[in-house]
C-alpha positions as CSV (number, residue, x, y, z in Angstrom):
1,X,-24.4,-86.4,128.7
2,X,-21.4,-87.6,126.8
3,X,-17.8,-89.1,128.2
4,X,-15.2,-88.9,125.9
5,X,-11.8,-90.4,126.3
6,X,-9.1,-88.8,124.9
7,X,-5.2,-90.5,124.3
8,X,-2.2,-87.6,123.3
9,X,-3.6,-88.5,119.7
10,X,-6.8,-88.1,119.8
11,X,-10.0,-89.9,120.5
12,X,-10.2,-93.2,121.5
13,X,-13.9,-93.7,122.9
14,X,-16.8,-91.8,123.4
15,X,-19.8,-93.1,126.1
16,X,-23.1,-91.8,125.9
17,X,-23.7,-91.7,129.6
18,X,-26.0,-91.4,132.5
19,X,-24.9,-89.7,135.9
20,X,-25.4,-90.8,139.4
21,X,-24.5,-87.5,141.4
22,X,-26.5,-88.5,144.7
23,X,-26.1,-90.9,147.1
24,X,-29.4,-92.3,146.1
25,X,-28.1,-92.6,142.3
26,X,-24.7,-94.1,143.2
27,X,-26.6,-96.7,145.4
28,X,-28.7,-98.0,142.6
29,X,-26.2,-97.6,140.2
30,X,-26.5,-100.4,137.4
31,X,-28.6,-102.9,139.5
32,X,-31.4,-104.7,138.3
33,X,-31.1,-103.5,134.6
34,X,-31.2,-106.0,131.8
35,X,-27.8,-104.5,129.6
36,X,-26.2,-101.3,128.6
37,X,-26.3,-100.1,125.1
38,X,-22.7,-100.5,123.3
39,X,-21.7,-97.4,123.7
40,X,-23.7,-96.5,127.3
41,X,-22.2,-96.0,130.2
42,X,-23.1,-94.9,133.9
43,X,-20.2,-92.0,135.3
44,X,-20.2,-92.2,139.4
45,X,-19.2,-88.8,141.1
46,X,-18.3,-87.9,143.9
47,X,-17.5,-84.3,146.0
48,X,-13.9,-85.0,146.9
49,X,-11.5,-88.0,145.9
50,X,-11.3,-90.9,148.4
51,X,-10.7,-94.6,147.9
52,X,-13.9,-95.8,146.9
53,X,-15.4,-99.5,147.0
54,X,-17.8,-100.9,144.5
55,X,-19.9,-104.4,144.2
56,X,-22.1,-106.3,141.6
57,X,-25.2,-106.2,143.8
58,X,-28.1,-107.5,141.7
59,X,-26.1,-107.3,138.0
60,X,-27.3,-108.7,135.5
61,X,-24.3,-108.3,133.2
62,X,-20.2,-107.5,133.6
63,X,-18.4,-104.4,133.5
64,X,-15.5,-102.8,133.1
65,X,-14.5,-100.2,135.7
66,X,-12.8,-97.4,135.1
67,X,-11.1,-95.0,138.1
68,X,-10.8,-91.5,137.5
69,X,-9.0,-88.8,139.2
70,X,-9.3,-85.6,138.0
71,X,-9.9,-85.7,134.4
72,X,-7.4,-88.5,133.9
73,X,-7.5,-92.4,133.9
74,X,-5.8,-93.7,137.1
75,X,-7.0,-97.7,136.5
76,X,-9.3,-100.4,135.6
77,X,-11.0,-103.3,137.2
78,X,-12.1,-105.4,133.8
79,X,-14.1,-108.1,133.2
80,X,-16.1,-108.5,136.6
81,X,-19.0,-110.8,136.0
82,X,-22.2,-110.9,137.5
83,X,-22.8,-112.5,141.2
84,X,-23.0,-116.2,141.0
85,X,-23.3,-119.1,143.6
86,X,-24.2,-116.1,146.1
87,X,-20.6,-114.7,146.1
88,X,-20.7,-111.0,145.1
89,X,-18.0,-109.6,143.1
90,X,-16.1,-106.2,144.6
91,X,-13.7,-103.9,143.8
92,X,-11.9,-100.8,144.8
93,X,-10.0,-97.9,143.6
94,X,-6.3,-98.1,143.1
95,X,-6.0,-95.0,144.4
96,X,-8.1,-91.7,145.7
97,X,-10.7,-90.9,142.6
98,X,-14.0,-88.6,142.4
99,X,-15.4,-90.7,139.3
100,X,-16.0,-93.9,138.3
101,X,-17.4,-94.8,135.0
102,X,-18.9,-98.4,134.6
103,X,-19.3,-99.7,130.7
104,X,-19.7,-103.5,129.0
105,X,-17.2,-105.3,129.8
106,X,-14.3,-106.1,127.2
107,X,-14.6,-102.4,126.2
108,X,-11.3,-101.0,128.0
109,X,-9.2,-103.6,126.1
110,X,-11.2,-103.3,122.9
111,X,-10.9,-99.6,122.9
112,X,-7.3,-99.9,124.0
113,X,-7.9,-97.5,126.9
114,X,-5.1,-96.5,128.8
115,X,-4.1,-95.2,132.6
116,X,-3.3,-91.3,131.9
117,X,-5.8,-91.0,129.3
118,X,-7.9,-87.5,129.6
119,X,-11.2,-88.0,131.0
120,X,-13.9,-85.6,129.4
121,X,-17.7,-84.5,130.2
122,X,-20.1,-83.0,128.1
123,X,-23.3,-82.5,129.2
């Protein structure tokens, strides 16, 4: 499956992406994987929106976060780096979302993604 994110002018990034659609999936999430392609991505869904709290259990590299409501951008949690000295990072939503998509960190500024971009899925 493919994310694209779209600003009013066009195209700004494109994720090639894996889903975790059970509560199994979203569990494992990224854990215990080495990296993510440049362009890879992992997209979290959920039934209905509702705040929803993530951590950096057993990462082995930092992400971007990106909260999504709908099919628009609500916010970001950038740059959170993997657990060290056995503190784990977390973060939450900024407000009620049904998806959250995790890429490399750096990506949301180096893209120049915005809140109120459109949120696509092909599959």
């Amino acid at each position: 499956p493919l994310v694209l994110i779209k600003s009013s002018e066009g195209l700004r990034a494109q994720f090639f992406i894996e889903i975790a659609d059970t509560a199994a999936k979203r569990a494992q999430g990224l854990s215990d994987r080495k990296n993510l392609t440049e362009n890879g991505g992992m997209l979290f869904v959920f039934t209905t929106a509702g705040m929803q709290n993530f951590w950096m259990k057993e990462m082995n590299f930092s992400l971007d976060v990106i909260w999504i409501k709908g099919d628009r951008i609500v916010g970001f949690s950038e740059n959170i780096s993997v657990p060290s000295n056995g503190q784990i990072p977390t973060m939450n939503s900024p407000e009620p979302v049904d998806r959250v998509l995790e890429i490399n960190a750096g990506l949301v500024k180096k893209l120049g993604i915005q809140v109120g971009d459109q949120v696509e899925v092909r599959k």
